[in-house]
C-alpha positions as CSV (number, residue, x, y, z in Angstrom):
1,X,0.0,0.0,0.0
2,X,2.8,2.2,0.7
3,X,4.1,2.0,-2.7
4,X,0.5,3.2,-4.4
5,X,0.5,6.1,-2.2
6,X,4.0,6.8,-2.9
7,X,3.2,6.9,-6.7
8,X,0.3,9.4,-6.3
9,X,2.2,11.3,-4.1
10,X,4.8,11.7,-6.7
11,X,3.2,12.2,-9.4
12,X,0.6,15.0,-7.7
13,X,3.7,17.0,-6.8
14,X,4.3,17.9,-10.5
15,X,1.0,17.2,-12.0
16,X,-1.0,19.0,-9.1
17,X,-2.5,21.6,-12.3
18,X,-3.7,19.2,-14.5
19,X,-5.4,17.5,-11.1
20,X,-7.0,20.7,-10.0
21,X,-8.2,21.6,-13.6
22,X,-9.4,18.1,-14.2
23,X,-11.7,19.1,-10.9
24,X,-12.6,21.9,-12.0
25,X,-14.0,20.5,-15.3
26,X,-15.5,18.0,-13.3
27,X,-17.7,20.4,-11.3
28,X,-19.3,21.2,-14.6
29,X,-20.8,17.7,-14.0
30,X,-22.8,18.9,-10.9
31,X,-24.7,21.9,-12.9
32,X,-26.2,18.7,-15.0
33,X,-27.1,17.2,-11.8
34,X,-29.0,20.7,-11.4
35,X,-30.6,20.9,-14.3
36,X,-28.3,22.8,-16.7
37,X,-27.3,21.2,-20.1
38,X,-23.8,20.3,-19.6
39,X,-22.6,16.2,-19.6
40,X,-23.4,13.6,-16.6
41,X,-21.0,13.8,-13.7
42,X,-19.9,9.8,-15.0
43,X,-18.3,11.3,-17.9
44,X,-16.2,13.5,-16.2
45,X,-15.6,10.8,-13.4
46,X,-14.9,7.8,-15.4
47,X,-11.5,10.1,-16.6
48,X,-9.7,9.7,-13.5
49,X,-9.9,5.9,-14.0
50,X,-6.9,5.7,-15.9
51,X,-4.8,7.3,-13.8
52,X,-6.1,5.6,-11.1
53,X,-5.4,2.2,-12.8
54,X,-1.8,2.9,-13.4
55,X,-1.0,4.3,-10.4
56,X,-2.3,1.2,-8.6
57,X,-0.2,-1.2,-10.7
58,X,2.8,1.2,-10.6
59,X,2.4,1.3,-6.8
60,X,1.7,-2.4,-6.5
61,X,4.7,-3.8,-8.5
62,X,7.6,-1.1,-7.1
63,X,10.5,-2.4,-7.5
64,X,9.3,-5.3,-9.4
65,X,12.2,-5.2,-12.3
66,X,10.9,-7.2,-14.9
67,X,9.5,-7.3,-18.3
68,X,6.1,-8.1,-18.4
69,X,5.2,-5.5,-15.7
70,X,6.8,-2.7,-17.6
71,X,4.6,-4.0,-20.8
72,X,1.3,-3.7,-19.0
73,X,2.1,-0.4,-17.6
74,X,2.9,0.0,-21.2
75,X,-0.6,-1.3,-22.0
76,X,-2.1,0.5,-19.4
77,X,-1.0,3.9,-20.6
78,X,-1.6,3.3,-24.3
79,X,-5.1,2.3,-23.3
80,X,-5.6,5.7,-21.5
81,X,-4.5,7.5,-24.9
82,X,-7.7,5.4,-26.3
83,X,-9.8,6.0,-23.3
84,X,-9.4,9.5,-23.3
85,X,-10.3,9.5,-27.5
86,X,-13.5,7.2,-27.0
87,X,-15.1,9.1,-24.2
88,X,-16.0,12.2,-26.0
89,X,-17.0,10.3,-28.6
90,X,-19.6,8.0,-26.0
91,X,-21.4,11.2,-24.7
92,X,-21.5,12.9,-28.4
93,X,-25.3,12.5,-27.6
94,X,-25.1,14.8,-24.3
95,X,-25.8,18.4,-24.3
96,X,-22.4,20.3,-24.8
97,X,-20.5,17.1,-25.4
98,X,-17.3,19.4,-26.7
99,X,-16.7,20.4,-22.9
100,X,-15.5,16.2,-22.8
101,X,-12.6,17.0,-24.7
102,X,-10.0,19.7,-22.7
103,X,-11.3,17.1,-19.8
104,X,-10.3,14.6,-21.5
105,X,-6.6,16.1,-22.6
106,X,-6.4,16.7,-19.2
107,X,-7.1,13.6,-17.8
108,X,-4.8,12.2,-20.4
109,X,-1.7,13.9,-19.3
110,X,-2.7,13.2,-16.1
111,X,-2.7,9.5,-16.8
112,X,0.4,10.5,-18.3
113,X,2.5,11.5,-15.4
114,X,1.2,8.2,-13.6
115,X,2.7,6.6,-16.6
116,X,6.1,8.5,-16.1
117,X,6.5,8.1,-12.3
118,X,5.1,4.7,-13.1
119,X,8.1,3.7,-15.3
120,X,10.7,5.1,-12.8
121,X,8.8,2.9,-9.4
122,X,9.0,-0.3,-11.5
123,X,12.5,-0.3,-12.5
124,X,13.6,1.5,-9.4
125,X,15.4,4.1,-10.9
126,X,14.8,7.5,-10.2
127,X,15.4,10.9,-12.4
């Protein structure tokens, strides 16, 4: 467990902006819960999934040097790049569906850093 928190913590400490903007574009999910015409609060939640994802496996396997767990981190991150294409794409239908996609940058790069720090925990070798 301490390795998981170890990789948020890390990562947070130079990706803090994207975080808080990712929040902030989140809150735009509780004026739909209100009533205005802005996306579901899923959409916006189901983008920190991926950096949730690869902070957990980065976390889990610290210091784990070995192929295949670099390859699904690998995986994992590629998979975020997709994830964070297809979900604008799977609330097109929504009202304002175009505020998905700076949200969804954002929670790629996000994903991103988890990838970077991710890299560094598994092979144990720090910038």
């Amino acid at each position: 467990m301490n390795g998981i928190i170890t990789v948020f913590v890390i990562t947070l400490r130079f990706a803090w902006p994207a975080l808080c903007l990712l929040l902030a574009l989140t809150s735009l999910g509780l004026l739909a819960a209100a009533g205005r015409p802005f996306p579901p609060m899923r959409a916006f939640l189901y983008l920190f999934v991926p950096f949730l994802v690869i902070g957990v496996w980065a976390g889990a396997n610290w210091a784990n040097v070995s192929a295949w767990r670099s390859i699904v981190l690998d995986v994992l991150g590629v998979l975020s790049l997709v994830f964070a294409v297809v979900m604008p794409w799977a609330f097109r239908k929504v009202p304002r569906w175009w505020v998905l996609i700076p949200a969804s940058i954002i929670g790629f790069l996000l994903s991103l850093a988890a990838w970077f720090v991710g890299g560094m925990a598994i092979s144990n070798s720090w910038l």
